[in-house]
N, C-alpha and C positions, 0 to 999 in steps of 0.2 A: 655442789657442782665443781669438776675440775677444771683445772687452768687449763687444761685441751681443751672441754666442752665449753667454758666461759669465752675461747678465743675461736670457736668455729660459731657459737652462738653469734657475736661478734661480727663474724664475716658475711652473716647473712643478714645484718640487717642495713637498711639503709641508712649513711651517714648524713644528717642533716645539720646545718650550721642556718642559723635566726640573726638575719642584722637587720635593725630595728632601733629607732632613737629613742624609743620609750621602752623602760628596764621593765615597768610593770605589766605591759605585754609579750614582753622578751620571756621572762618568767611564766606568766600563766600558758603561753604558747609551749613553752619547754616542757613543762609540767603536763599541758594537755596530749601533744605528741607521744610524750616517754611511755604514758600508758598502752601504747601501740607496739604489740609485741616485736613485730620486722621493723620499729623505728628507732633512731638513737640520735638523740640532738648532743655531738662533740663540739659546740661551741655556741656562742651567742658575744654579738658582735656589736657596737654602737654607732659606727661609719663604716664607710665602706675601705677608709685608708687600713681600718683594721684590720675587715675583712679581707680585703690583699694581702694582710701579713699572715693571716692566720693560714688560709688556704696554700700559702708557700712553705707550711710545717706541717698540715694537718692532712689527710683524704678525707675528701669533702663529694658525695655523690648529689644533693642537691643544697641548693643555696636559697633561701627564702628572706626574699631580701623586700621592703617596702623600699616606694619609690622616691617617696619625699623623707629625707634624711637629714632635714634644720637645715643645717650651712651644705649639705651637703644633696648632692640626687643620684637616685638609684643606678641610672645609666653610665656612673662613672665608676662605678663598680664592676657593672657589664662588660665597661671598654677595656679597662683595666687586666679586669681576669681574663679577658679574650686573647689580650696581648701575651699574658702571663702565662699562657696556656692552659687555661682554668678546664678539666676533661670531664668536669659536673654539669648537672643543670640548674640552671635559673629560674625562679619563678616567685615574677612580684606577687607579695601581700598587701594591699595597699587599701586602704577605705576611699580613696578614687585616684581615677585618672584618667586624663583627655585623651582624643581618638589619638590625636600626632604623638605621643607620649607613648602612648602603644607601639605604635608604627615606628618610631626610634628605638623602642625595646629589643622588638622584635628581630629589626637593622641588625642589633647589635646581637643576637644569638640568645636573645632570651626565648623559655621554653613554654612562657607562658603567661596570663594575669587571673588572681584569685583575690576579689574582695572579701574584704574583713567582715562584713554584715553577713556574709555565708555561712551556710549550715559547719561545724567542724568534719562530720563526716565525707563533704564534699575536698574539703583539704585536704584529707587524709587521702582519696582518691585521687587528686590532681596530683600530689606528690609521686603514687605510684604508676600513672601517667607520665609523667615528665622524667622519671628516670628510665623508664621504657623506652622514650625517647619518643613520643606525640609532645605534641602542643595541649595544652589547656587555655582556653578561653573561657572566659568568665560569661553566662549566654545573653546579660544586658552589654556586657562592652564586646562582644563582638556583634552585636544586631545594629548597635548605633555605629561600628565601621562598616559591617557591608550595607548599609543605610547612606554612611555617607559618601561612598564608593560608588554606590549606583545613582547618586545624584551625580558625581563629578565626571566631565567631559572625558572617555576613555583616551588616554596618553596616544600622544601622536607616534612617538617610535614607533618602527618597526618590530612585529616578531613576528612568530611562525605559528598559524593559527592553533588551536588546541582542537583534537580529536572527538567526537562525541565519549569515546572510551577514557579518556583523559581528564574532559569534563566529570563525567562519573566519578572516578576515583579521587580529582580535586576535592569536591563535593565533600566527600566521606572523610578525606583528610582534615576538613574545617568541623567534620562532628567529632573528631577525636577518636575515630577509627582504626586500629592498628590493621596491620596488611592481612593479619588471619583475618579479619572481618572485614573488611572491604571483600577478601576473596569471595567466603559465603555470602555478600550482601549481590556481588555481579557475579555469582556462578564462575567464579576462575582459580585455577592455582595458586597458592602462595606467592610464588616463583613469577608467574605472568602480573604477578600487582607492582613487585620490587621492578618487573622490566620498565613498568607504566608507568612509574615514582623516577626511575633513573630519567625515563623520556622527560618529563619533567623537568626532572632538574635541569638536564643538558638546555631544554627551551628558555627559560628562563636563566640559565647562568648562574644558580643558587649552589648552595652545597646543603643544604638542613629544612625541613619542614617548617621551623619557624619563617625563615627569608621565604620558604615558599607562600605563606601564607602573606603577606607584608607586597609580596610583588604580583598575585591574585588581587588583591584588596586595591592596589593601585591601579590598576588595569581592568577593572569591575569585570573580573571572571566569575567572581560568584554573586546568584541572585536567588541565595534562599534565605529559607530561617535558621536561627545561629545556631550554635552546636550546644550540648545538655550543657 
């Protein structure tokens, strides 16, 4: 192969970077990825003070980051890179993590949560989801949020109710939906989903899918079954 085709090769796969307090998962995680022809793990990371340095040298498209880091948690990586202007995504690996724990994730622009006990093929897909730019939820921890969302008393604030058409397209955004299929799933354009998404955001005062989902879950807009 040539140094052109090794560097166009290159350009097309997705760069992922593993921070992880355990090297023995850090590794077998590395090792299980590489084998995915569009994947390229360019770093592996111990804390997350690392992971800030690293991503200040490196292009990083997502970041697979668990959330319990020993001295350290995953969120201060989130905050961090957000500050930092991190233009990747996030998405915890984590063998658990509580509903509020989520819900601060998400605060902070994370793009997602994927436990550890999960099939590998299903990470390999949440990966190619969240650089797409969906969210991935994990379908037990998003059932025990909108579970405990629809127990809690809907927020007094003010806002502006949500459309039946808005509702729909929330909906689809918590299965992990991109806009070409929400379009096919409500009979609409392309173009008419991104207007519906924009209405969205504007009601809510978001800027990203994830906070959209974080300010639904708070406001018990949705009341189905969690997303695959």
């Amino acid at each position: 192969m040539s140094d052109m085709d090794q560097r166009r090769r290159m350009d097309q796969q997705i760069r992922i970077l593993i921070i992880d307090d355990h090297s023995l998962f850090r590794e077998s995680l590395s090792r299980l990825l590489e084998s995915e022809s569009d994947l390229s793990v360019v770093g592996t990371c111990a804390t997350a003070t690392e992971a800030i340095s690293f991503i200040e040298r490196e292009e990083v498209d997502v970041a697979l980051l668990d959330y319990d880091l020993g001295e350290e948690q995953g969120w201060m990586f989130l905050d961090r890179a957000r500050r930092h202007g991190f233009k990747g995504a996030s998405l915890i690996v984590t063998a658990g993590i509580s509903d509020s724990e989520i819900l601060n994730a998400l605060e902070n622009e994370c793009s997602g949560v994927f436990l550890k006990h999960s099939p590998p093929v299903q990470l390999v897909q949440a990966i190619h989801s969240v650089v797409s730019g969906e969210i991935w939820l994990d379908p037990r921890s998003a059932k025990a949020l909108i579970a405990g969302a629809t127990g809690r008393t809907q927020q007094q604030c003010a806002f502006q109710p949500l459309s039946d058409r808005e509702r729909v397209v929330l909906i689809a955004v918590f299965e992990g939906l991109t806009n070409k299929e929400i379009a096919g799933r409500i009979g609409a354009s392309e173009n008419a989903v991104k207007w519906v998404m924009q209405q969205l955001f504007q009601k809510t005062g978001v800027r990203t899918r994830s906070q959209l989902v974080r300010i639904a879950l708070e406001r018990n807009w949705v009341e189905t079954e969690a997303p695959r």
